[in-house]
Structures are given as structure tokens and as C-alpha cells.
N, C-alpha and C positions, 0 to 999 in steps of 0.2 A: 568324192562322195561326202566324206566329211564338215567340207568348204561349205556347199550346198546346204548340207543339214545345220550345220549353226545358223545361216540365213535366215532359213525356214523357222528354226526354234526362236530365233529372233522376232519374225515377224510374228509367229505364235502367243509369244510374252506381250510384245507391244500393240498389237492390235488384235489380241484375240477375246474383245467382245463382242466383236460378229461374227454371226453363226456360219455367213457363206463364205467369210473367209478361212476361218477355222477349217471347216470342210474342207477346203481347197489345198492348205496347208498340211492337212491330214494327210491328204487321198496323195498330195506330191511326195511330200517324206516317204510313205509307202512303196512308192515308186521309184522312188532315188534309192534305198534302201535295196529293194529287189534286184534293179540294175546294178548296183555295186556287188552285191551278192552275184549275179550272174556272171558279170564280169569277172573273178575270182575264179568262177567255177570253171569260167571258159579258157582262162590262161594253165588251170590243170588238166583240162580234160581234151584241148585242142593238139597239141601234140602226144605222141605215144612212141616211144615210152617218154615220160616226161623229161627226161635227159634231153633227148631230141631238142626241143626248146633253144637251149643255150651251146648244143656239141651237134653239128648237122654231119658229121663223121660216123656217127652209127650207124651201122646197116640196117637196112629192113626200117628205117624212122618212118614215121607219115606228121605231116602237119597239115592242118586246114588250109584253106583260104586264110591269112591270120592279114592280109591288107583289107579284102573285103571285109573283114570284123573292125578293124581302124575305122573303116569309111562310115561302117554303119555305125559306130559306140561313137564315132565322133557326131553323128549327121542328130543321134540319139539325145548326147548331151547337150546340143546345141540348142536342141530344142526346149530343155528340161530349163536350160539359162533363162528361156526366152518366157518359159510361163514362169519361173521365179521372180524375171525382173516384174512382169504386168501383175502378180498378184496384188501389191497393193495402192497399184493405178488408181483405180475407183475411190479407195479413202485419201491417197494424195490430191485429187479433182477436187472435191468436197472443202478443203483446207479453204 
């Protein structure tokens, strides 16, 4: 998440006197933000009790799907790479 948000804060500083990119670099940050947020919340609240997690010896544990949550935060972030690499396509053409 981190990685992500310097990029974006980059492209922020350096090309942020247009207005649709600004927006675009807004609306993603917010995005990236929430899914790193979520992510967090999902590595707490996916298994129970949280021990479970890292001791699968507990009785009574449950864990989610925690591959199908890989498949999708990877299918998720991959996508997120893909609109940070094009956002500032349109002012690199221009050049």
C-alpha cells in the first residue's frame, strides 16, 4: 500500500496541474487506502479466534477461504498497478 501511495503522491506533485488527473490520482489513493485498510481488517477478523491464524492445533478454530482471498487481493492489486502505471499515459503522449 505504501509503495503504491508514494507513486501516486509523486505523480500528485509532479503533474498535478490537471484537474482530471488530480481527480484520478485522488479517487486511486482513496482506493488503495481502503483496500489496505480492508486488508488488515480481513487478516483479523478471518480467522477465529485469532490465534487460529498462526496455531491450527486449536480446537473449535475456523478460518475463511484465506486462498480465495490471495486470488482475489492479488487479481485486486493487479489491477490497481495497471491503472497507476496508465495514469499519466495521456501527459507522457503529449511530450
Amino acid at each position: 500500500m505504501f509503495a503504491k501511495l508514494s507513486v501516486l503522491v509523486f505523480y500528485r506533485r509532479v503533474m498535478g496541474l490537471h484537474d482530471w488527473l488530480r481527480r484520478g490520482v485522488d479517487i486511486t489513493i482513496v482506493f488503495v487506502v481502503l483496500l489496505g485498510i480492508a486488508g488488515v481488517l480481513f487478516l483479523f477478523a478471518g480467522c477465529r479466534p485469532l490465534r487460529y491464524t498462526w496455531d491450527k492445533t486449536i480446537p473449535n478454530g475456523y478460518c475463511c477461504d484465506m486462498v480465495l482471498w490471495y486470488f482475489i487481493n492479488a487479481g485486486i492489486n493487479i489491477a490497481i498497478d495497471v491503472v497507476i502505471t496508465g495514469l499519466p499515459l495521456p501527459l507522457l503522449f503529449r511530450l
